[in-house]
N, C-alpha and C positions, 0 to 999 in steps of 0.2 A: 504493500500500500504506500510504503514513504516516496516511491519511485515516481508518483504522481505526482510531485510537488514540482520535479526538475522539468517533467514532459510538459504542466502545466505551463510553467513561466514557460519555456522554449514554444509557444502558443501562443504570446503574447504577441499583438501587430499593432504598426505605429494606426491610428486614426483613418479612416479611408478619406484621403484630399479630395480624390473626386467628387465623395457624396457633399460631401462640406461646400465645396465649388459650386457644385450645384443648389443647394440649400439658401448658398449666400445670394447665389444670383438671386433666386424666388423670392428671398425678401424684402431682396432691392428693388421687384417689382409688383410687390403688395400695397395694397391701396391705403400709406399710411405714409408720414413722413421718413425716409433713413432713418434707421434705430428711435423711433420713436416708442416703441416696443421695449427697449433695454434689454436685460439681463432673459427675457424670452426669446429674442433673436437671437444672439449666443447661442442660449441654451440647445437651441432646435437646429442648429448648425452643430455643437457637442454631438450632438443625439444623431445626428447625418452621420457622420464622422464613426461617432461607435456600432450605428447596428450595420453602415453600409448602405443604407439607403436616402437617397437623396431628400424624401418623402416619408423620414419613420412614424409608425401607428408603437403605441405602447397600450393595450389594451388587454395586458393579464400581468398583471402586476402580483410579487408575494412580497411578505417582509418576512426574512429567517430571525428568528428570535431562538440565540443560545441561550443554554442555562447550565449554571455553574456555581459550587462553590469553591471557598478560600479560607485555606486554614490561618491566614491572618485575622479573618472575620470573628474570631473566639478572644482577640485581646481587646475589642471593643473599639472599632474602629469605624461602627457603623449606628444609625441610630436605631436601627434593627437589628433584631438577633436574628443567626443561619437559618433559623427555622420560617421564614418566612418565603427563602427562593423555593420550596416547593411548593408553600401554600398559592404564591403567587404563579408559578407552571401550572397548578390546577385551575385557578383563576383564567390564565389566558385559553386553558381546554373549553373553561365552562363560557367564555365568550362576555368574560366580566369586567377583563381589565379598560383602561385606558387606550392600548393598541389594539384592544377588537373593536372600542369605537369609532378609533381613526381611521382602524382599516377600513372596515364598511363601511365610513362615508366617502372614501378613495375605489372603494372595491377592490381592495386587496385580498389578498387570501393571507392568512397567519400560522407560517408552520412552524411548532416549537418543535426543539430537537434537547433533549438530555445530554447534553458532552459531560457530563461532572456532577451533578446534583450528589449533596452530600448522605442521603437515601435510595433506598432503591423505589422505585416508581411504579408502582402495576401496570401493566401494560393497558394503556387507554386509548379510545379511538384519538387521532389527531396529534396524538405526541409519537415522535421519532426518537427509538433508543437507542443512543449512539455514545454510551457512557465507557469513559475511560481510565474513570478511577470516580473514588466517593470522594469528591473534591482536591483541592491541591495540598499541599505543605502548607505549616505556616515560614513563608521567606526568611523571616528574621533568626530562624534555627537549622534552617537544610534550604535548599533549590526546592520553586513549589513546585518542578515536575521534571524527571527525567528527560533532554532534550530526545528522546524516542518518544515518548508522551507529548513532547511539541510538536513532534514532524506528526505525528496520528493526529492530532487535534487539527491542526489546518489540512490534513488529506480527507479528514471527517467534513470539513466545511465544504472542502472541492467537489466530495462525491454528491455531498446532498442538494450544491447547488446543480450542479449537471443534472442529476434528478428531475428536476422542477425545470430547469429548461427543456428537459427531452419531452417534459410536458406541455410543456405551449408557454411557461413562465418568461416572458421578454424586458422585463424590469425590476431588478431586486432591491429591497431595502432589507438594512442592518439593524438587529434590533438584537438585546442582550436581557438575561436575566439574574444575579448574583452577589447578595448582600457582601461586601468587601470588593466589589470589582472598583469602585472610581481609587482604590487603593493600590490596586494594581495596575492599573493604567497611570497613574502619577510616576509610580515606579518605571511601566515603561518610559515615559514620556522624559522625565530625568535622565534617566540612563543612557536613551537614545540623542536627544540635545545636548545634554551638558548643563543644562538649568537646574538652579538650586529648586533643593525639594519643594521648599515654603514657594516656591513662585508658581508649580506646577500643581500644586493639590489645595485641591475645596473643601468642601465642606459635607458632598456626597448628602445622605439621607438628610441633611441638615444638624448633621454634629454641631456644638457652640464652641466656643475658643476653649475650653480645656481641652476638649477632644480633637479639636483638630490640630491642637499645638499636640496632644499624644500620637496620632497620625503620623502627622507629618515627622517629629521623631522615631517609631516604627518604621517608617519607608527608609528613612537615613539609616537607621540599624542594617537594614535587608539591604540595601546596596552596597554599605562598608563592607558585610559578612560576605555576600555572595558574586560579589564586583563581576556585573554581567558586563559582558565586551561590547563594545557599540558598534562595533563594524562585523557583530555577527550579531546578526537580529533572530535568530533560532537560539542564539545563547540568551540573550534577552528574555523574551520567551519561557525559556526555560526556566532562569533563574528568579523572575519575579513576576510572570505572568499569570495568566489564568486561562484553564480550557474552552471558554466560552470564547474568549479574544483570539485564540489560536484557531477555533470555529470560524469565526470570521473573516481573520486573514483569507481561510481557505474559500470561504464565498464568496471573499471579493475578486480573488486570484483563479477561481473558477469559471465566475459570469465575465470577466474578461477574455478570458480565453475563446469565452463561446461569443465573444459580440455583443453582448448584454449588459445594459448602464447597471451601474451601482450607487443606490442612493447612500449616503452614509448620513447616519445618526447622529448623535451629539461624542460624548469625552470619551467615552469606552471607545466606540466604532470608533473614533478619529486616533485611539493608541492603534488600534489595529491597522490602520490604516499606513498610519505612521509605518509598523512591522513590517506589511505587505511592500509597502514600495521601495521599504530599504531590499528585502527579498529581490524587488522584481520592478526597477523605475519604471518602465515602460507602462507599469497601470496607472499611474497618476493621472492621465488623460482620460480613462473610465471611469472616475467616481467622479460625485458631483453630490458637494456635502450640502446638506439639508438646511442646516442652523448652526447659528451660533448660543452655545451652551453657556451657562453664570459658570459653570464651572471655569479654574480662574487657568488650569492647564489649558483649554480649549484654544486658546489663541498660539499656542506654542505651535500646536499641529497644524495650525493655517498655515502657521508661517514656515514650516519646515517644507510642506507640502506643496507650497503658492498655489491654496484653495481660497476660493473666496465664500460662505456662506449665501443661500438663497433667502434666508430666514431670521431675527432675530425676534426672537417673543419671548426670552428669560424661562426657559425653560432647562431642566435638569432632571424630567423623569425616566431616560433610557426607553425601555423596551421598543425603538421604532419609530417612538411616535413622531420626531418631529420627519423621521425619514419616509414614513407615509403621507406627511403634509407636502415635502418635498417632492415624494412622486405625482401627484396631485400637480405640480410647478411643472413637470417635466409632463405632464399628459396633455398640458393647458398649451405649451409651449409645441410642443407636435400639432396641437391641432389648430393653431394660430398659422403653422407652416403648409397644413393643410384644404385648412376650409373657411380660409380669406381670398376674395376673389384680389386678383393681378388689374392693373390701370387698364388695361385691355378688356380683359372679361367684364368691368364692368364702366365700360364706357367711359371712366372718368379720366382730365386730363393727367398728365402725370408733367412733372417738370424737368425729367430725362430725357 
């Protein structure tokens, strides 16, 4: 299975210029001012560019929502205790969270996947069991996962996205589930930049300054002890990530491969993101991040990335959500490319 990770990337292609070429023209001659449209012309030019088509339709959209826990989640790093990532994986089964509302008002589909949950799960209609261990290490005493556990974790995200594409799935959003993750992801996010702890980690569930001044100490522990390498982002990974972000890597490095945008989430999805394209540059032109997060690390990964957010709404609840609101941007922006008539088609003069 880890063999999939190298055949993946070596499937990565630059953008199709052609479809882009074409896309720009059409919009140059839609019956509105040059770019008076903004960040939806881009966008729908992106979107030419990734699926290949001069003319893309994005009309079966999912959001993969990993779930995981983190043995750092037990020093209280969270304003929720572990027992809640399954309560809330049955929550997303039973169609109760936040992301089954967004999704069905985008029409997405919402497929959780089990990478790590620190229980075992019965097997339920709608959940995919794809567990790799009963959560991770806690970092600050050992590595939280074998780096064999990080290459299965992102070839677990590759397989299930190809899945969902071999099904009709033509747009995917990233969506996470795992009390302690915005603590692993600080962690990547530091290790990966070189920015101090304190500038890269929030507040997550909404911890208050003792806890997040303990945090953010914690994360310093786990980097001193485990000093992941920044020019191998599988050691990263390894050393102080989490199975649900390793999930992701692999879905975003998956629906690339196949042509298929990726919307990305808020600080979790944007660590992984971070991971992925150290892995594999060539995908930074496939995603297309959703929002910008309060979390205080989010801006790091703009910036590493030169992504620009489609979103700002002060948002910090993970599972998707903002990356379904995003999809929703990227279906409006196809059909703006679509089904506006040209100065021609509708008679009007144009000043070209």
């Amino acid at each position: 299975m880890n063999s999939l990770l190298p055949t993946t990337i070596n499937h990565l292609r630059p953008l199709d210029q052609d479809a882009m070429t074409a896309a720009r023209l059409r919009q140059q001659q839609l019956t509105k001012p040059h770019g008076a449209l903004g960040r939806l012309e881009t966008l729908s030019i992106q979107l030419a560019g990734i699926t290949g088509a001069a003319r893309p339709h994005l009309k079966n959209p999912a959001v993969v929502v990993m779930a995981a826990d983190h043995g750092i989640a037990r020093q209280g790093v969270s304003a929720y205790p572990a027992e809640v990532t399954p309560q809330m994986v049955y929550n997303f089964l039973a169609g109760g969270a936040a992301i089954n509302v967004l999704a069905r008002h985008v029409g997405a589909r919402v497929v959780v996947v089990d990478v790590g949950v620190a229980v075992d799960l019965p097997a339920t209609p709608g959940l995919l069991q794809r567990k790799i261990a009963l959560g991770t290490n806690d970092m600050t005493v050992e590595p939280a996962m074998s780096r064999a556990q990080a290459q299965t974790a992102i070839a677990t995200g590759i397989a299930v996205v190809t899945e969902l594409i071999e099904d009709g799935v033509d747009v995917i959003a990233t969506g996470e589930m795992g009390i302690g993750n915005t603590t692993a992801a600080s962690a990547i996010v530091a290790a990966l930049t070189g920015a101090p702890v304190a500038e890269v980690t929030g507040r997550g569930t909404g911890i208050d300054d003792t806890g997040l001044a303990h945090k953010i100490a914690l994360i310093e522990q786990a980097l001193a002890r485990q000093r992941p390498d920044p020019t191998d982002a599988l050691d990263v990974l390894a050393k102080v990530g989490g199975f649900e972000i390793g999930g992701l890597v692999g879905v975003m490095l998956g629906a690339a491969a196949r042509q298929v945008p990726v919307v990305v989430d808020g600080f979790i999805s944007g660590a992984a993101a971070l991971l992925a394209c150290r892995l594999a540059p060539a995908l930074q032109p496939y995603l297309i991040a959703a929002h910008r997060s309060v979390e205080r690390g989010h801006q790091a990964i703009f910036a590493q990335l030169d992504l620009e957010p489609l979103l700002d709404l002060g948002m910090r609840l993970g599972e998707g959500t903002g990356a379904v609101l995003g999809i929703s941007l990227a279906q409006a922006a196809c059909k703006i490319l679509n089904e506006m008539a040209t100065f021609a088609e509708a008679g009007v003069a144009s000043n070209q």
